[in-house]
PARO-324998 format. One line per 10 residues: number of its first residue (from 1); their letters; for each residue y, z, x of C-alpha. Coordinates in steps of 0.001 Angstrom, whole numbers, plus 524288, in hexadecimal, padded with zeros to 5 digits. Example, Ala and Ser with C-alpha at 12.3 -4.5 7.8 and 13.67 -1.06 7.14 Angstrom:
BEGIN
1 = as = 7EE6C 81E78 8300C; 7FBDC 81BE4 83566 $
END
This chain:
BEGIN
1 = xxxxxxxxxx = 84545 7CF49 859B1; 85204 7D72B 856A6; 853CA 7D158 849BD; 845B6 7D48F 84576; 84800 7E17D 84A81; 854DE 7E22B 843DC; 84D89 7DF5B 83765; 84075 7E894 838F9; 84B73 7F3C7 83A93; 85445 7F05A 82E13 $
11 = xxxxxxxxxx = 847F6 7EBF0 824E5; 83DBA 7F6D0 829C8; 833AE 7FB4D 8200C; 835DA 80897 81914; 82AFE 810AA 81996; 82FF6 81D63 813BC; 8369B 8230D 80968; 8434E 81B91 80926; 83E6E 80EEE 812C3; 83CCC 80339 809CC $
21 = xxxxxxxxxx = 837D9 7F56F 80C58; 842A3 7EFFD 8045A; 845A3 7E04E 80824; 83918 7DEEE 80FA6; 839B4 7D2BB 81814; 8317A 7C57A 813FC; 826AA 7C3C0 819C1; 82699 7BB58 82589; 82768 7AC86 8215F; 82869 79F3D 8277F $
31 = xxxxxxxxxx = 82F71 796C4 820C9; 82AB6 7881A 81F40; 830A0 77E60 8178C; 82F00 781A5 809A4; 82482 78D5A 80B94; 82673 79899 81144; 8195E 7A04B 8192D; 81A3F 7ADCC 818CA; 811B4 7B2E2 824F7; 80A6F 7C034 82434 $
41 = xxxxxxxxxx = 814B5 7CC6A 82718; 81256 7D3A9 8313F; 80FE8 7E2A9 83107; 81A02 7EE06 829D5; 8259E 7ED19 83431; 826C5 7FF07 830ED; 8190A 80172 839A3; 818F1 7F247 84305; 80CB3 7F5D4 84947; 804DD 7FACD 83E1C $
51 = xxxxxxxxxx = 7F920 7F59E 837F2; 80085 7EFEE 82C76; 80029 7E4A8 82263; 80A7A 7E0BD 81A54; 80556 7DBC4 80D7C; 80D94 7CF9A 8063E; 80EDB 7D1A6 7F879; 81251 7C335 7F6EC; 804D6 7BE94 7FD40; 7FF50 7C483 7F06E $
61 = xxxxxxxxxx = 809A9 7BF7B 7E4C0; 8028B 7BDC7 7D974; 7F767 7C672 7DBEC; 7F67C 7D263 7D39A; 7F3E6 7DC37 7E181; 7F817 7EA27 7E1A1; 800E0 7EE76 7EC79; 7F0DD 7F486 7F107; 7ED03 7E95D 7F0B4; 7F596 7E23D 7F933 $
71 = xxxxxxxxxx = 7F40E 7ED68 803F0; 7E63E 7EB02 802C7; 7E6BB 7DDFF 8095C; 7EAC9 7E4E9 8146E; 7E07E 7EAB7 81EA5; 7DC97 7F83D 81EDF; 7E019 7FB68 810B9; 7D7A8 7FDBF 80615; 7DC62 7FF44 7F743; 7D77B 80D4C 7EF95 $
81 = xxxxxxxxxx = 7D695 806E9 7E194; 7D425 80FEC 7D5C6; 7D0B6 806EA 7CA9C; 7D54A 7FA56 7C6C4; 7E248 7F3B6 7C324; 7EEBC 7FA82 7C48D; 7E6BF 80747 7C888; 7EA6B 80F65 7D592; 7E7F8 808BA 7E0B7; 7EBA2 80FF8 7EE0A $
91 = xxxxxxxxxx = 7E609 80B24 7FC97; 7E102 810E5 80900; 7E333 80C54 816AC; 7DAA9 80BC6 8220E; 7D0AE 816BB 81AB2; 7DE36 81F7E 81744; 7DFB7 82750 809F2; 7E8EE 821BA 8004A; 7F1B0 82C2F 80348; 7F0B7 827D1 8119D $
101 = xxxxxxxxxx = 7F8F6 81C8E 80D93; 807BE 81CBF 80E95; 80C87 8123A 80310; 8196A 80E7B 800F9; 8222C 8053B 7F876; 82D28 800C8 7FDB5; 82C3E 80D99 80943; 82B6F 8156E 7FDD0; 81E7E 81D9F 80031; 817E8 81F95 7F40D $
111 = xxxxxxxxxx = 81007 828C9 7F812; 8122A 8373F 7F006; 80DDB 8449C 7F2DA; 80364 843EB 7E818; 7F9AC 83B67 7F145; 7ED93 83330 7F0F9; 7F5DB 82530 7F3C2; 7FD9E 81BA3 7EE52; 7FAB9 8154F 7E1A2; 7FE3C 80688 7E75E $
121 = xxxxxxxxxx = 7FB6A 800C4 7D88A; 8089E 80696 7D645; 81198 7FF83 7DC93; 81269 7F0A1 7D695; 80DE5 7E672 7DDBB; 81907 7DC70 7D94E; 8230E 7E59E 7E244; 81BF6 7E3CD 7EE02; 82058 7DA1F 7F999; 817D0 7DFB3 80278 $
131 = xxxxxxxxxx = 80F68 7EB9F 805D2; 80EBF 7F026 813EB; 8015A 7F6D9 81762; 802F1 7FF0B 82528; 7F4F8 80472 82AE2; 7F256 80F7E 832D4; 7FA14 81E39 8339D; 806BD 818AF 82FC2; 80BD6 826FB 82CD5; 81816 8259F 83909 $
141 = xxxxxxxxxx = 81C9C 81931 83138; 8197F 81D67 824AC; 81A71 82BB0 822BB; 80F39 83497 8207A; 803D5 83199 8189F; 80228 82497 81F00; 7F467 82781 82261; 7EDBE 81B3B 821AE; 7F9B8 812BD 82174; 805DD 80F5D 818D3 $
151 = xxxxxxxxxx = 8083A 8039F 80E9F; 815BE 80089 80B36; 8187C 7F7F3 800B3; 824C7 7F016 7FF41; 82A63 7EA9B 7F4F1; 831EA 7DF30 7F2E4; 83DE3 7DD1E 7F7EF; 84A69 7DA23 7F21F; 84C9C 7CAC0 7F203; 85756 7C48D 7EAB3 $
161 = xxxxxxxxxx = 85509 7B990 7E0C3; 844DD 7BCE8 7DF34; 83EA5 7BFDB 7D43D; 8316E 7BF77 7CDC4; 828EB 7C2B4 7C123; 81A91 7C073 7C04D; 81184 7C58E 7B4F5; 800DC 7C765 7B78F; 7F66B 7CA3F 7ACB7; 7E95B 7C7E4 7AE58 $
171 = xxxxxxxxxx = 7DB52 7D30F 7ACE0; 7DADF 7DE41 7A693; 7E6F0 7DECA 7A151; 7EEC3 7DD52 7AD56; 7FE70 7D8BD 7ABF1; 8095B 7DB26 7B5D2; 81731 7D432 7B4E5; 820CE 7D56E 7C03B; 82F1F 7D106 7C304; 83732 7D282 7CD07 $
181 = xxxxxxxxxx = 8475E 7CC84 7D004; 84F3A 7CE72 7DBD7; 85E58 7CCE5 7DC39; 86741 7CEF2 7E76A; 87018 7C80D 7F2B3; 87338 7C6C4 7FEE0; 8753B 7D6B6 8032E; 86C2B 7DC63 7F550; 86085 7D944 7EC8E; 8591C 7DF4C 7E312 $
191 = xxxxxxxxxx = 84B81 7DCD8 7DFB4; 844A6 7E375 7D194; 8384D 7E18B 7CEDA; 82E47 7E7B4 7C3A0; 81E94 7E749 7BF78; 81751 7EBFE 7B5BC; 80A25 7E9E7 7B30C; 7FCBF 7EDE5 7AC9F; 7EF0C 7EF72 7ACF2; 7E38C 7F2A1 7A45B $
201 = xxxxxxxxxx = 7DA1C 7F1DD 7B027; 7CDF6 7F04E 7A5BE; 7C547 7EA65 7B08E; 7B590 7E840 7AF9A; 7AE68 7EE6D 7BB46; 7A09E 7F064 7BC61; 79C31 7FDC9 7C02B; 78CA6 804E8 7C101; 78810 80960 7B47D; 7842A 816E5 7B8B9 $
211 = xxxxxxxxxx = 78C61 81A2A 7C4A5; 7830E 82403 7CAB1; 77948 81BE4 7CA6E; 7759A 812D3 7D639; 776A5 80327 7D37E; 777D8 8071F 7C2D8; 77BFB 7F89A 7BCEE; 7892F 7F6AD 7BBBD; 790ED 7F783 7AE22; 79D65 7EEFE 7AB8C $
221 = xxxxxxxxxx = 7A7F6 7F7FC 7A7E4; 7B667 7F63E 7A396; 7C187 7FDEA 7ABC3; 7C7E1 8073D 7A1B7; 7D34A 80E5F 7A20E; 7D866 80710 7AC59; 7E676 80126 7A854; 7F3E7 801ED 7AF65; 80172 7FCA7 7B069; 80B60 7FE27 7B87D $
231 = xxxxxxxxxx = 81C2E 7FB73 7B95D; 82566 7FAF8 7C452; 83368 7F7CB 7C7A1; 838F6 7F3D9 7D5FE; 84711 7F3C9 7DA83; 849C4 7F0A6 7E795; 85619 7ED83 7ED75; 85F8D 7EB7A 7FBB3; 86D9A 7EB30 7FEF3; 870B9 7E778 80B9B $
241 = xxxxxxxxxx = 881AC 7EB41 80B36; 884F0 7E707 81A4A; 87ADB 7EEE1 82455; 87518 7F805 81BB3; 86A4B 7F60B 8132A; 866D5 7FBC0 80753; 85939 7FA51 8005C; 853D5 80069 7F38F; 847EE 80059 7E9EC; 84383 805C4 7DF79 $
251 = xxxxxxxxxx = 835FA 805C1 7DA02; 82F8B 80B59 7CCF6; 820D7 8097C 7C79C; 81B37 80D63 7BD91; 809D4 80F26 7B8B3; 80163 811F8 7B1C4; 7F0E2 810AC 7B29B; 7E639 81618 7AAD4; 7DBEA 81AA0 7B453; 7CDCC 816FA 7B2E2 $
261 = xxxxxxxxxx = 7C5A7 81DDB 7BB2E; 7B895 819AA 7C1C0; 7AC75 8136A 7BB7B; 7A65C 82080 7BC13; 7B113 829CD 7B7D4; 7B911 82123 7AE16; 7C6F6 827FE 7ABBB; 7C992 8205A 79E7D; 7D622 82AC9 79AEB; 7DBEC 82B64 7A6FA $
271 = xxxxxxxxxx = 7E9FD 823AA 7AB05; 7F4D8 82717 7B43D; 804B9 821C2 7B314; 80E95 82383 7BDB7; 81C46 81E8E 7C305; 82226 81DB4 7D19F; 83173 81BB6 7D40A; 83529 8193C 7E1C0; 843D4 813B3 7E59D; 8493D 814A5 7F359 $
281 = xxxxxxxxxx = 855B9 80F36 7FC87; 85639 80B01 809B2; 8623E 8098A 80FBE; 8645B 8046C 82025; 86E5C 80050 82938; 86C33 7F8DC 83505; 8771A 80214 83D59; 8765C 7FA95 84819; 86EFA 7F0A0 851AE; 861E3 7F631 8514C $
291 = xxxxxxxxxx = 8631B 80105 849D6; 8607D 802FE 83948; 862E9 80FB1 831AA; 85B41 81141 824C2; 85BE3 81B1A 81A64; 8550D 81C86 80CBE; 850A0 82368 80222; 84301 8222A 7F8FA; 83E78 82A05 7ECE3; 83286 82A27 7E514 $
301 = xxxxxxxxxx = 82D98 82ECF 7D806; 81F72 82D1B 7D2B1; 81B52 830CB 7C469; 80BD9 830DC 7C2B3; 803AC 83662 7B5EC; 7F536 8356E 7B62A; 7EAEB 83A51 7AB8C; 7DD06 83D4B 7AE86; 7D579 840C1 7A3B1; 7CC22 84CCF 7A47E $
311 = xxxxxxxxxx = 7C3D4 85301 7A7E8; 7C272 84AF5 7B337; 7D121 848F6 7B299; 7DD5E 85236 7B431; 7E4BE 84D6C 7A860; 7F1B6 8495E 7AAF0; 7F911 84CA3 7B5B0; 80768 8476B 7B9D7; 80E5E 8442F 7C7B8; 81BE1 84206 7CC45 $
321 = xxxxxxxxxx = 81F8C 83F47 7D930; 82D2A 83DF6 7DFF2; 82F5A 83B34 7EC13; 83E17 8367C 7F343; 84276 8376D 80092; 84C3F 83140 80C1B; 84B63 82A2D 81826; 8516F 825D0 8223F; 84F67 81DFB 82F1B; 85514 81895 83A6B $
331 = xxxxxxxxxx = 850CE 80BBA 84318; 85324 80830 85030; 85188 7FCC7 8582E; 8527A 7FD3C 86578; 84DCC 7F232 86F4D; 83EF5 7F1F9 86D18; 83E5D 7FD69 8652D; 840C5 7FF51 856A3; 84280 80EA3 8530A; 8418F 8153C 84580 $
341 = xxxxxxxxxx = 84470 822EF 842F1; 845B3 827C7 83531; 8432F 8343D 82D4B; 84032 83743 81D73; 840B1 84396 812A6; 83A4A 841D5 8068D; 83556 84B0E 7FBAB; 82A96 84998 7F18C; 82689 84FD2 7E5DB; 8199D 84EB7 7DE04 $
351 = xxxxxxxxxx = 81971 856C3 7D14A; 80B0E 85608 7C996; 80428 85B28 7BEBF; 7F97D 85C5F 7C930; 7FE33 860D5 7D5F2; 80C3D 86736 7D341; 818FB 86488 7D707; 818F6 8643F 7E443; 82428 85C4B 7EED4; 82546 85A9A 7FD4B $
361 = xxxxxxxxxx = 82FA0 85483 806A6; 82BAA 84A7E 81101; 833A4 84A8C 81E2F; 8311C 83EFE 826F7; 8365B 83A2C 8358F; 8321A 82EA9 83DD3; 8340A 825C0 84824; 82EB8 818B5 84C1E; 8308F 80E1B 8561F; 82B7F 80105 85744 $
371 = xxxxxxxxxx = 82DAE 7FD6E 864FE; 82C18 7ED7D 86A10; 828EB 7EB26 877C8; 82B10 7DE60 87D4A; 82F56 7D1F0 872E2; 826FB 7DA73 8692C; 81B19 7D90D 86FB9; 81867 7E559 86DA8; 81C10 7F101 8635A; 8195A 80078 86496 $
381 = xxxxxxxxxx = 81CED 80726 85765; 81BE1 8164E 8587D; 81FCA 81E8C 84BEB; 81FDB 82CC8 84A11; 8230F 835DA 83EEB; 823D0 842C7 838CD; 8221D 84449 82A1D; 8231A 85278 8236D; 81C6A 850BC 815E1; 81E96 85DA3 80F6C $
391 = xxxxxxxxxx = 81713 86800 81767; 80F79 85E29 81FF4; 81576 8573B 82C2E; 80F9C 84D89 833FC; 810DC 8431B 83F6A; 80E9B 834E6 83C4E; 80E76 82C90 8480B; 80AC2 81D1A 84B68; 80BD7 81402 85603; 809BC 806F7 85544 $
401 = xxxxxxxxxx = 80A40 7FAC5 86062; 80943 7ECC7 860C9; 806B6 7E2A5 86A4C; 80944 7D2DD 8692D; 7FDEE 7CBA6 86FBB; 800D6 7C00A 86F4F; 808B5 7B7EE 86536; 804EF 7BCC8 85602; 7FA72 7C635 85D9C; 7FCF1 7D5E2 85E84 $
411 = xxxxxxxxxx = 7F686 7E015 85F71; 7F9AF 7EDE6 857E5; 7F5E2 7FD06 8578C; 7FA5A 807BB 853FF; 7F685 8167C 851D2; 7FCAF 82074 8459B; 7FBA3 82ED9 84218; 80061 8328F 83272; 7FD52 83D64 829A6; 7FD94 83ECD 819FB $
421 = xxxxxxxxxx = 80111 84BEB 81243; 7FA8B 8518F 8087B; 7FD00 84CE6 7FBDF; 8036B 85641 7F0E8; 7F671 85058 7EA23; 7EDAE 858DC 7F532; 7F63E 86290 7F639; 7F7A1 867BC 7E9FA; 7F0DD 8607B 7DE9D; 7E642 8667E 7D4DE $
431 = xxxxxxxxxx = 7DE8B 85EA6 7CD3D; 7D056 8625C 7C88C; 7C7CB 8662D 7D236; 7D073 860B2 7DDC0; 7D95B 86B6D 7E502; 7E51D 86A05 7ED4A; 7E775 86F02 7FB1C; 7F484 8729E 7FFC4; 7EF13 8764F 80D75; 7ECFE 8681C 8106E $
441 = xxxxxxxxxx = 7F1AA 85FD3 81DE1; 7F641 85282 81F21; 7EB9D 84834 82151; 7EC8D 83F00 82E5B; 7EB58 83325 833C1; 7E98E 82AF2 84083; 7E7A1 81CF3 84395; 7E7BC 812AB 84BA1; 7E6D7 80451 84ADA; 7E79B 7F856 852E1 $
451 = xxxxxxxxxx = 7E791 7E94B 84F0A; 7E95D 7DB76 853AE; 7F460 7D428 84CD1; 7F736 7C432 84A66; 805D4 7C255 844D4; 8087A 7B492 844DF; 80A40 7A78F 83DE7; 7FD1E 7A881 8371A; 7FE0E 7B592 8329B; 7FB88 7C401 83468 $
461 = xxxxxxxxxx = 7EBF1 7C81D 83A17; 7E8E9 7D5FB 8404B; 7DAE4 7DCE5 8435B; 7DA45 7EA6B 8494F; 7D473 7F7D6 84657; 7D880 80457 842B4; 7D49C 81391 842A8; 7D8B3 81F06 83B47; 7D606 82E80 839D3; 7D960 83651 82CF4 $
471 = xxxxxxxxxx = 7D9F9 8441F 82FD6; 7DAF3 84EC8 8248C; 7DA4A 8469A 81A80; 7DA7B 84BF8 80C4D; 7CDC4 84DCC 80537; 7C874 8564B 7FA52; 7BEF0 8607E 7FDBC; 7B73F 8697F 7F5D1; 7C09B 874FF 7F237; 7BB0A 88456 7F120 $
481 = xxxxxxxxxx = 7BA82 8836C 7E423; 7ACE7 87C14 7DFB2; 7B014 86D5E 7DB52; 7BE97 86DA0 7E010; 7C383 864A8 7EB68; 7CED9 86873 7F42E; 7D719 85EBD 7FE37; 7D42C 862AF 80D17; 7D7FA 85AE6 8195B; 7C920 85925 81ABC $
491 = xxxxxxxxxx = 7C728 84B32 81E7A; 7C7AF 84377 82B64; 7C626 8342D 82B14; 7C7D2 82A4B 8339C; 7C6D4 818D3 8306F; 7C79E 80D97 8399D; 7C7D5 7FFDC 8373A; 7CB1A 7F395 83A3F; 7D471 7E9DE 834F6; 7D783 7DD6D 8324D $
501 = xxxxxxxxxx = 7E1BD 7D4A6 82C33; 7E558 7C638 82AED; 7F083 7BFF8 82421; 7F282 7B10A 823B6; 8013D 7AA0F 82359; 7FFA6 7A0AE 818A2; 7FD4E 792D8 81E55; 8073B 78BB7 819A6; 7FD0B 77E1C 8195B; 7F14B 783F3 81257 $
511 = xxxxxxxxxx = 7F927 7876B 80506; 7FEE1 7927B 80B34; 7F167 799CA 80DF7; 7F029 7A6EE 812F7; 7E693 7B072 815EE; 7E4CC 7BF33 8168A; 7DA6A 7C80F 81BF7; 7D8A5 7D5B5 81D49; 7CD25 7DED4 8203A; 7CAA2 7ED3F 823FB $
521 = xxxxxxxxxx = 7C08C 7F3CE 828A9; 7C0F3 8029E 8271A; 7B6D2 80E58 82CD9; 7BA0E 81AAA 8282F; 7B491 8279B 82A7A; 7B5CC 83676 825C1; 7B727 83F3E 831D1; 7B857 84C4D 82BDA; 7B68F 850D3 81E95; 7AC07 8590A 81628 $
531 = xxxxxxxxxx = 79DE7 85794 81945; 79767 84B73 813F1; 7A338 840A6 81821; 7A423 842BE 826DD; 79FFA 834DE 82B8D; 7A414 82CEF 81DC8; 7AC15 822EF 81BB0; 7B959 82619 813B7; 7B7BC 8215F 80429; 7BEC2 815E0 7FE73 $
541 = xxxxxxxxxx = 7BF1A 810C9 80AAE; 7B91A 803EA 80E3E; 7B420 8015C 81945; 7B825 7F218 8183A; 7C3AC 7EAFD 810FB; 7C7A0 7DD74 810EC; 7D1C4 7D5AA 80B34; 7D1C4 7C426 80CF0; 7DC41 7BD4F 804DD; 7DF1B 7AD2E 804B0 $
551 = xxxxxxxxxx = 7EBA3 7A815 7FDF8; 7F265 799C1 7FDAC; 80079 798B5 7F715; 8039A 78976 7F954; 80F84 78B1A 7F158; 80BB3 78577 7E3F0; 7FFDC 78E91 7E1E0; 7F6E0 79895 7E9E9; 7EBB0 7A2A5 7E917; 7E341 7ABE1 7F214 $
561 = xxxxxxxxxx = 7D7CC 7B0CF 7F196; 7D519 7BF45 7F6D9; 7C92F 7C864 7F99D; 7C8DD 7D73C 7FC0F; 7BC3F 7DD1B 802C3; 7BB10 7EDAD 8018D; 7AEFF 7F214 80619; 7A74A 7FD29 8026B; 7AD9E 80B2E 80182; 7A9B1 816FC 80061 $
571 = xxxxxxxxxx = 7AD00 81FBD 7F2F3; 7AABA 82D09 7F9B2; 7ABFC 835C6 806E3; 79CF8 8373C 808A1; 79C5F 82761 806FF; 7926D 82895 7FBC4; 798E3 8202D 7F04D; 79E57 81309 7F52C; 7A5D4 80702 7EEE2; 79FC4 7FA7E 7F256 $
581 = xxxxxxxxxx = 7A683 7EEAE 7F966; 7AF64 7E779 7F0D6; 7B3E1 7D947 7F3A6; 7C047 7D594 7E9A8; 7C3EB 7C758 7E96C; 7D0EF 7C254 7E31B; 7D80E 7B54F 7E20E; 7E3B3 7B126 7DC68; 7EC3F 7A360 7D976; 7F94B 79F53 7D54E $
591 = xxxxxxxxxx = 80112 79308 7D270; 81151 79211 7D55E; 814FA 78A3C 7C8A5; 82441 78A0E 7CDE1; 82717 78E35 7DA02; 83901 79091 7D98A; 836A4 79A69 7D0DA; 827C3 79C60 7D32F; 81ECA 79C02 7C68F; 8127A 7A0E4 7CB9C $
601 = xxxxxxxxxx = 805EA 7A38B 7C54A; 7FC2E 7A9B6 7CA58; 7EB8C 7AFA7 7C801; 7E483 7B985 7CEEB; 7D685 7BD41 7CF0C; 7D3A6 7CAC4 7D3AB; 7C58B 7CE97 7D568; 7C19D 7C05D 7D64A; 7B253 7C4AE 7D773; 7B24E 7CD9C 7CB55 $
611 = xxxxxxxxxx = 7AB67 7D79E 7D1E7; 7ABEC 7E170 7C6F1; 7A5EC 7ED3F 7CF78; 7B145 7EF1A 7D794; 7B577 7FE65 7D821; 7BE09 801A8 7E389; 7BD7E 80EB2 7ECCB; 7BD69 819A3 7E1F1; 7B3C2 81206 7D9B0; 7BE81 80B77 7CFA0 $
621 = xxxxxxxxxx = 7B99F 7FE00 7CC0A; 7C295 7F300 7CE10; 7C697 7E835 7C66B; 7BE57 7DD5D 7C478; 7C3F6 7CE29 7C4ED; 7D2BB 7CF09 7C035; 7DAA7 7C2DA 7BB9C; 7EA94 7C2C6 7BD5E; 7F305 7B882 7B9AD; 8028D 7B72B 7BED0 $
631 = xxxxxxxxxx = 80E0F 7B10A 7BC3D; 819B2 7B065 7C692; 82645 7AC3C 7C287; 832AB 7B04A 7CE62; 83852 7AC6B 7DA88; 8315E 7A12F 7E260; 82921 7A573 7EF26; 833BB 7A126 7F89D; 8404C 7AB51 7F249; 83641 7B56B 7F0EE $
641 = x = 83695 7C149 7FC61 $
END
């Protein structure tokens, strides 16, 4: 129990500006002669008794699944799609705003002052080794604007002698090619990896001849306008001289995407282009038995240009945002209990066309414990901390337990208070008929959860429930001036749920089958706002979600065979317009031609059904049945992390 406490202090998760998940441990494995069974992990060791699921990137190799995607097949989340292909793609959790969301890569957040969420389209999927989705108030682990919860994804880490290219093509014009090499020894290694790839996204979709009118026949229409592409570049790197250790990455992506509008308001001139930069180092020292120092530094800088043709558009406008900062932290183990105190400065700018040039420092303390009672029978986690965004301060606090029943059997809970800042966005941006409002407060959030938990030989399961309250959230009112809206902290809305998740070890004598199930049930409800919504249901918010997935990899060749259930959402606050229930069924195959170094090809189907009147929550149809074809060619299975 030392040693595994030994390593949870010297390989914790970053979280914040300089914390990085650099060399992320395998996931757990058995090893059997000639085959190796890699069991479900368990939740993200930074939060242990949080609602969490850690999504395996290599569960999905092949597959042609955004990094939204892959937190999708987690409960409690539910994807915010706007258009097709390559188009931006941000998610909600638990009936949060996108901008109740704290993202990260790599601890980086990648949230900026402008607002409104992260674009998750823009960080490449072929970087990702696995993406770590945290439910629940998560603002005391994860600084504030953690409203609904945090995702964190990782990156791959740096493992000597691996490398990789693959190339995809297949509908509508879609082509990626990826490669990747890692070099190194015994105390360094280096991993680089790029992507590029594009889109013309010219989909069929049916949609209703005359919009306005009731059950009009439906018309089959081409998506226009709607092409993209997108670059990156990863560098990632440790050095491990004698007790220190010294991590780094760097990470650069570029896009750009035409955007084409809804069915009913077509935007066939509008396209937007954009750039992020992020690099940061970790550096820690184990000082002595029990105790880790850790120090780092992160920095940031986003590029984004986007036209919008009028009248009903602005014309161009341009945004750069820059963003660095330092941490540093200090661990603690002592008998049962395992202490972490740490503190953070950081300072961001935003300079647009549209809102100004406008910058604000972030000051940030906490503390945390996770405290084990008995031969870890039992686990208390309290957290607490302070975070000074600018002018607005705030508390963020969480406390989580655990109990073992009885052998893989436990029960969790836990309870969380976090709070988001205005955006610069709210604050200060003017654009058309929309009016900022520097008078506004910080929106709020409580929850609690609870959940039984299996953690065993045949794989991960947990069912519970969950309850949250949004206080002074952000909406847009009517201003003074006729046909102007203004931000107010006018809105009060609670959701509840339930929740439940299953995740099968592959069975090593049924071709190496496993299974996956997730579902969420989610009742939301507007508390306070303007007259007309008191009583309704949030928008873009379904009330049911659920995710199945079946996969066999025998060695020589494998396939799976998914399904995704959303079920009907509302469009607006006074729950008149509504998207109807959507059922998306996928599969997939591939064949290992050599195996030392793997040659694998590989199909998917996406859309299997070809339901071609598929629009997600904002009324953007989605695409119809998509072909893509791969081709593998790197290191085999077993040398790969």
């Amino acid at each position: 129990m030392r040693l595994e406490r030994a390593r949870r202090v010297f390989f914790a998760l970053a979280v914040t500006w300089s914390r990085l998940a650099l060399g992320a441990g395998e996931p757990p494995s058995v090893v059997l002669p000639e085959q190796v069974i890699r069991l479900p992990r368990s939740p993200a060791p930074q939060d242990p008794t949080a609602a969490a699921t850690v999504v395996e990137a290599w569960r999905f190799e092949g597959e042609l699944k955004g990094v939204a995607e892959l937190a999708a097949t987690a409960p409690g989340v539910a994807i915010r799609s706007y258009g097709g292909l390559g188009q931006l793609t941000t998610l909600s959790i638990r009936g949060s705003n996108a901008g109740g969301v704290r993202v990260l890569l790599d601890g980086i957040p990648l949230d900026t002052a402008a607002g409104g969420g992260v674009d998750l389209s823009t960080i490449p999927l072929h970087w990702v080794d696995h993406v770590e989705v945290v439910r629940g108030a998560e603002g005391a682990y994860y600084g504030a604007g953690a409203l609904g919860g945090a995702v964190n994804v990782v990156t791959r880490p740096a493992v000597a002698g691996t490398w990789g290219a693959e190339v995809t093509g297949g509908s509508f014009g879609t082509v990626s090619g990826v490669g990747d090499v890692a070099v190194g020894g015994e105390r360094w290694a280096l991993l680089t990896a790029v992507t590029a790839g594009s889109t013309q996204g010219d989909f069929p979709y049916l949609t209703p001849s005359s919009p306005s009118v009731p059950d009009s026949p439906l018309v089959l229409e081409t998506s226009r306008n709607a092409a993209a592409a997108q670059g990156g570049l990863l560098v990632k790197g440790r050095w491990t001289p004698g007790l220190d250790r010294l991590d780094g990455v760097a990470q650069l992506s570029w896009g750009w995407r035409q955007l084409p509008g809804v069915p009913a308001s077509p935007t066939p001139s509008d396209w937007q282009r954009g750039g992020r930069a992020s690099g940061a180092l970790r550096w820690s020292r184990l000082l002595s038995s029990g105790l880790t120092l850790e120090a780092g530094a992160a920095g940031r800088v986003e590029t984004l240009d986007v036209f919008t043709a009028p009248p009903g558009g602005s014309g161009a406008t341009d945004q750069r945002d820059a963003a660095g900062g330092g941490e540093a932290r200090l661990t603690w183990e002592a008998g049962p209990s395992l202490f972490t105190a740490g503190a953070l400065g950081s300072l961001e700018r935003l300079d647009s066309t549209a809102s100004g040039d406008h910058r604000r420092p972030t000051w940030a303390a906490w503390a945390s414990d996770d405290f084990t009672i008995g031969k870890e029978a039992a686990r208390i986690s309290p957290a607490v901390r302070v975070d000074a965004v600018g002018p607005y301060s705030g508390v963020s606090a969480k406390l989580g337990a655990s109990a073992r029943l009885s052998g893989p059997w436990s029960l969790r809970a836990s309870a969380g208070r976090s709070f988001r800042p205005p955006s610069f966005s709210e604050l200060y941006l003017v654009q058309g008929p929309f009016e900022p409002n520097p008078d506004l407060g910080p929106e709020v959030a409580w929850s609690v959860d609870g959940a039984a938990v299996y953690d065993g030989p045949l794989g991960r399961a947990s069912a519970g429930g969950f309850g949250a309250l949004y206080d002074d959230l952000i909406v847009y009112e009517p201003g003074r001036v006729p046909g102007s809206f203004k931000p107010q902290n006018a809105l009060r809305a609670s959701s509840a749920g339930l929740e439940l998740e299953i995740l099968t070890a592959a069975a090593r004598d049924l071709w190496g089958l496993q299974g996956q199930l997730s579902y969420t049930f989610l009742a939301t409800e507007i508390l306070r706002g303007v007259p007309g919504v008191v009583g309704k249901e949030l928008p873009q918010r379904p009330r049911n979600r659920a995710y199945a997935r079946v996969s066999v990899d025998p060695g020589v060749a494998g396939g799976h065979l998914e399904a995704q259930y959303v079920g009907l959402q509302y469009l607006d606050s006074r729950n008149i317009h509504s998207a109807p229930a959507s059922l998306i069924v996928s599969a997939g195959a591939f064949a290992r031609i050599l195996r030392s170094p793997e040659v694998r090809i590989g199909a998917e189907v996406k859309t299997l059904l070809d339901d071609r009147t598929l629009q997600d929550g904002f009324g953007y149809p989605l695409p119809s049945r998509t072909l893509l074809v791969s081709l593998r060619v790197g290191s085999s299975p077993e040398n790969r992390p």
